[in-house]
VOGU-3710 file (C-alpha; in Angstrom, 3 decimals, decimal comma):
1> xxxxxxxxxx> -32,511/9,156/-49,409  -33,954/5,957/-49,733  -36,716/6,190/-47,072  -37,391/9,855/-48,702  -37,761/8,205/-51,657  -40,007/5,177/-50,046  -41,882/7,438/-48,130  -42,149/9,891/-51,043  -43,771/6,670/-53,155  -46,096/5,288/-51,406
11> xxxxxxxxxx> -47,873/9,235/-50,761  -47,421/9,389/-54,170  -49,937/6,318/-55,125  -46,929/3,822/-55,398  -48,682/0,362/-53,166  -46,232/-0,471/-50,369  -46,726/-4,302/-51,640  -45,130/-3,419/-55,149  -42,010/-2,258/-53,017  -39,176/-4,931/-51,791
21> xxxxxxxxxx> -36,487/-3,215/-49,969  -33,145/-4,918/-49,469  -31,441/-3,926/-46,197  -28,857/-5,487/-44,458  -29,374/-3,750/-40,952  -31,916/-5,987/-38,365  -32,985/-2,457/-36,974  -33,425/-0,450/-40,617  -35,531/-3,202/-41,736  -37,532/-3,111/-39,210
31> xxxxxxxxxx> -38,190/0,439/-39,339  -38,856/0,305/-42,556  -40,819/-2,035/-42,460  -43,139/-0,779/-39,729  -43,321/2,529/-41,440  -44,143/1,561/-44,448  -45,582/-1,625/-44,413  -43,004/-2,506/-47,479  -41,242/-5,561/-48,076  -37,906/-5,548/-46,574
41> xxxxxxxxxx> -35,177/-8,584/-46,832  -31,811/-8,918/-45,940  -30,435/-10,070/-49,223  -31,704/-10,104/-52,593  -34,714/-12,913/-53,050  -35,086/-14,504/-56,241  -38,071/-12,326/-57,401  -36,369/-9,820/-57,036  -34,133/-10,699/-60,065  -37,223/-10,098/-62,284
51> xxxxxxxxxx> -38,236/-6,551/-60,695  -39,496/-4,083/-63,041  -37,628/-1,438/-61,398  -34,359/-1,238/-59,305  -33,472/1,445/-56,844  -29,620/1,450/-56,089  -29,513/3,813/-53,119  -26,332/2,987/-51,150  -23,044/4,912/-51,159  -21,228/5,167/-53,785
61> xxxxxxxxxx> -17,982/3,574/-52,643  -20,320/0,371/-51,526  -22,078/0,492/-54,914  -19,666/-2,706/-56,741  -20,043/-5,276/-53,708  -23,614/-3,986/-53,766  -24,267/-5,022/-57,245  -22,255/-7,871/-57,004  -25,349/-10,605/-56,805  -27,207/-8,932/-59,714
71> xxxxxxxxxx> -24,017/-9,220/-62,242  -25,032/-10,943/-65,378  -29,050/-12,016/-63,935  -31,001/-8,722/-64,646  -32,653/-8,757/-68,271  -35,065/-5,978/-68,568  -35,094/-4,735/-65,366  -34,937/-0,768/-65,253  -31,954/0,411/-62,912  -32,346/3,771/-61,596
81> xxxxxxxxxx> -29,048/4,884/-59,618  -29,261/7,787/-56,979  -25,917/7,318/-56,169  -23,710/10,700/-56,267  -20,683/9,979/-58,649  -21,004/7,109/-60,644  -21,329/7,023/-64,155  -23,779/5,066/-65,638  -20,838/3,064/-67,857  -19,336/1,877/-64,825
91> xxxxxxxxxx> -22,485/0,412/-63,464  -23,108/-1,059/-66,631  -19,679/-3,169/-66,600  -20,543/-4,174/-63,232  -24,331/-5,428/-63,680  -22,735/-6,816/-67,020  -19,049/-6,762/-68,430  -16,575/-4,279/-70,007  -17,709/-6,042/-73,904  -21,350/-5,617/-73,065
101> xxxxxxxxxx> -22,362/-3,467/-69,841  -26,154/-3,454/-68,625  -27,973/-0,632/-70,919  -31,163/-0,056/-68,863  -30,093/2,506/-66,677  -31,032/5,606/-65,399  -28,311/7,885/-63,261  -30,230/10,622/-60,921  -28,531/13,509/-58,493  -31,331/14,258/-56,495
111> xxxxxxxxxx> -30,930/16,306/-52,887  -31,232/16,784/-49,518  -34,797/18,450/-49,678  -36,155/15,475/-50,916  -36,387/14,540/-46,975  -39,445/16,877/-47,074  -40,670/15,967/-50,032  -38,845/19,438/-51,639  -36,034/18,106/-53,634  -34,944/18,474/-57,088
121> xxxxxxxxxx> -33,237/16,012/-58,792  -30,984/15,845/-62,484  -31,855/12,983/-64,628  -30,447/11,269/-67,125  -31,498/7,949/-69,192  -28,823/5,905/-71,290  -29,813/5,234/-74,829  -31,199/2,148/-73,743  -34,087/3,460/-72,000  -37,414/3,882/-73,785
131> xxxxxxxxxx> -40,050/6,407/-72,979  -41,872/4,063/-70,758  -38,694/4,057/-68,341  -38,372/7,476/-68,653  -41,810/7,785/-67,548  -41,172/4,924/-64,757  -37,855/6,697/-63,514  -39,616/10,293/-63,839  -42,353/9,279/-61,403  -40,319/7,689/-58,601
141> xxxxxxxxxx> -38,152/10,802/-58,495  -41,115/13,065/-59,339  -41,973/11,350/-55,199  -39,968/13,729/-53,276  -39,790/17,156/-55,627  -39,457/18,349/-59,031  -37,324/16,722/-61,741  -35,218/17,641/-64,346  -34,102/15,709/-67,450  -30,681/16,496/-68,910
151> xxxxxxxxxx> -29,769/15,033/-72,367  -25,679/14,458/-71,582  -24,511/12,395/-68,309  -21,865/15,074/-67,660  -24,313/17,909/-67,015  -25,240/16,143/-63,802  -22,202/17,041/-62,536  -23,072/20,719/-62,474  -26,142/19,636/-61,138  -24,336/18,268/-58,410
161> xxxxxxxxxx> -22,507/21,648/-58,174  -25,747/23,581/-58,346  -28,870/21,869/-56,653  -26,993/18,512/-55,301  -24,655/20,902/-53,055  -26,307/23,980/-53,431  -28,856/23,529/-50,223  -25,267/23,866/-48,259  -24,597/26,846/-50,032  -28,596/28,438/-48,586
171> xxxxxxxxxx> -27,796/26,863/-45,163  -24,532/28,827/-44,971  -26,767/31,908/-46,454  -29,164/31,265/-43,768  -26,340/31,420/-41,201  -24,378/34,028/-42,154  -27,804/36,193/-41,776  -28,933/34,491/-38,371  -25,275/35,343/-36,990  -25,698/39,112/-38,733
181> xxxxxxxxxx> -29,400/38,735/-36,684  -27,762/37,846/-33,130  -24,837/40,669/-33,867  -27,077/43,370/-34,237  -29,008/42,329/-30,620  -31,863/39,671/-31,561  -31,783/35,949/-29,767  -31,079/33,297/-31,653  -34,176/32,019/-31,984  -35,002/35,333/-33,676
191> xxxxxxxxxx> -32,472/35,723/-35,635  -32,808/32,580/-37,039  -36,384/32,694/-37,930  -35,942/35,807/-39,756  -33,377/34,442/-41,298  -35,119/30,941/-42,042  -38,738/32,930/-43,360  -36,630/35,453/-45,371  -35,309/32,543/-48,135  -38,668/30,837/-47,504
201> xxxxxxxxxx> -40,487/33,522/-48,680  -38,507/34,655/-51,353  -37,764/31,358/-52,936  -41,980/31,047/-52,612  -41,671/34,614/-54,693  -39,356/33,860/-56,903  -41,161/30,244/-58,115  -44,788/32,051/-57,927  -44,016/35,252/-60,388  -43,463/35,844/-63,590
211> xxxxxxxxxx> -40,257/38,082/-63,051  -36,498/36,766/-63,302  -34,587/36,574/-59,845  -33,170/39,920/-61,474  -35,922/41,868/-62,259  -37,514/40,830/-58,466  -33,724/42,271/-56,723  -33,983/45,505/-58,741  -37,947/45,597/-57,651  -36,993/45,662/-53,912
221> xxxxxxxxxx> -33,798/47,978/-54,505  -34,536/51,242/-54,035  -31,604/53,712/-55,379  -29,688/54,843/-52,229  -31,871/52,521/-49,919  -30,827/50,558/-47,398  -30,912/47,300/-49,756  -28,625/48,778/-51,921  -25,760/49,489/-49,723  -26,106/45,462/-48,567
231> xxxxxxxxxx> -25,806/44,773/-52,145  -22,827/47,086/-53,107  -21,042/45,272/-50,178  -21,855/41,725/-51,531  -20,454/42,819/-54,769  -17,194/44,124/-53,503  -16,690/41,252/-51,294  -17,117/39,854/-54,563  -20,093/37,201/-53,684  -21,383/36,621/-56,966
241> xxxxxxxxxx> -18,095/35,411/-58,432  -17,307/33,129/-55,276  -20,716/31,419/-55,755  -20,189/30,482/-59,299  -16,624/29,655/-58,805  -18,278/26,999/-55,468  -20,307/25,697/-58,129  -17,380/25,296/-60,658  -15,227/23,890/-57,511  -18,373/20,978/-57,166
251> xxxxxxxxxx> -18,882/20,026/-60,474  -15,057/19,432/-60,880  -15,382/17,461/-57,825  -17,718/15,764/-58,940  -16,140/14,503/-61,974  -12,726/13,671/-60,396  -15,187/11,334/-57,740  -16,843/9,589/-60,892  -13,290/8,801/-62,321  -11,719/7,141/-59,393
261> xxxx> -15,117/5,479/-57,990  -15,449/3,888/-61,488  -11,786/2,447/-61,076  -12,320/0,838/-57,497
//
């Protein structure tokens, strides 16, 4: 996610000598550095203290020793998190203390997509961001895909449940119908590029028209056709229910992770 996100910037206007990357891997700095002609150290520098912006892209579960050299030495800096899990008042206690945690921060759940510049990604700014770090925060995400802006912390988690897992739900979609392809006799090459160009082109249909995801199934299901018998199946195999309950399933997850991540 981070060299999405680095890659995503500097196509997106950002100059690669307004970017410092910390990386403690020899060979990922060099890569990065070759590819995008950033700034890459090994450790936190001492200018880096007085960033405008900073990116915390590392695993969760690495995120406290991670922040452990800016505790108590950022003062205005902007901290955008990308990391899936963590609440933004945990952070806070760990850039500052439990009696007065770090207030500039901006919590994001963006996903995989963003590789190709396709992702979307929840946001959500504490009260101690102003518009201008909004607007900051909005454009590095804006780098790799849409955004969306969500005005309570605990709506990302069903972001997390819908769009943060949700390209595992399509890949299973995808296949499910490449395996349904090979069944009925096609390679699977075939099968999987019919399968592959099928969501591509109606995810392209759905964004383009004016029509609800709804009103577009009913426009292609002709009574007694052959598209709805595949959808009376779905619905007795009860698919629609077992989708929202995955997404339900997620964003529980996804709170129980917050909880004990914020108590390591």
């Amino acid at each position: 996610m981070a060299s999405a996100l680095i890659g995503g910037m500097c196509e997106r206007g950002f100059d690669a000598v307004d970017i410092t990357v910390i990386e403690p891997d020899a060979a990922a700095r060099e890569r990065l550095q070759a590819s995008y002609g950033v700034t890459v150290l090994a450790a936190p520098g001492a200018d880096v203290f007085d960033s405008d912006v900073l990116v915390l892209a590392v695993k969760p579960q690495q995120m406290k020793a991670a922040l452990a050299p800016f505790a108590g030495a950022l003062r205005k800096t902007l901290v955008v998190s990308v990391a899936a899990g963590l609440r933004l008042i945990d952070i806070g206690c760990w850039l500052g203390d439990a009696d007065a945690p770090y207030s500039r921060l901006v919590r994001c759940m963006p996903n995989t997509p963003a590789l190709v510049g396709a992702g979307i990604t929840g946001m959500f700014a504490a009260p101690g961001v102003d518009a201008a770090g909004r607007e900051i925060a909005g454009r590095i995400l804006a780098a790799v895909g849409n955004i969306v802006w969500v005005d309570d912390e605990a709506r990302l988690d069903v972001v997390t449940g819908i769009s943060g897992s949700g390209p595992a739900y399509v890949f299973h979609f995808i296949e499910a119908l490449e395996a349904a392809g090979f069944a009925q006799g096609f390679d699977v090459a075939s099968a999987r590029r019919l399968a592959i160009d099928t969501v591509l082109g109606a995810a392209k249909l759905a964004e383009a028209s004016e029509d609800s995801p709804s009103t577009l199934r009913e426009k292609v299901t002709s009574k007694g056709g052959t598209t709805a018998a595949a959808l009376a199946h779905l619905a007795a195999a009860g698919w629609h229910d077992a989708l929202i309950g995955a997404v339900e399933a997620a964003s529980t997850r996804s709170r129980e992770l917050g909880e004990q991540l914020g108590q390591n």
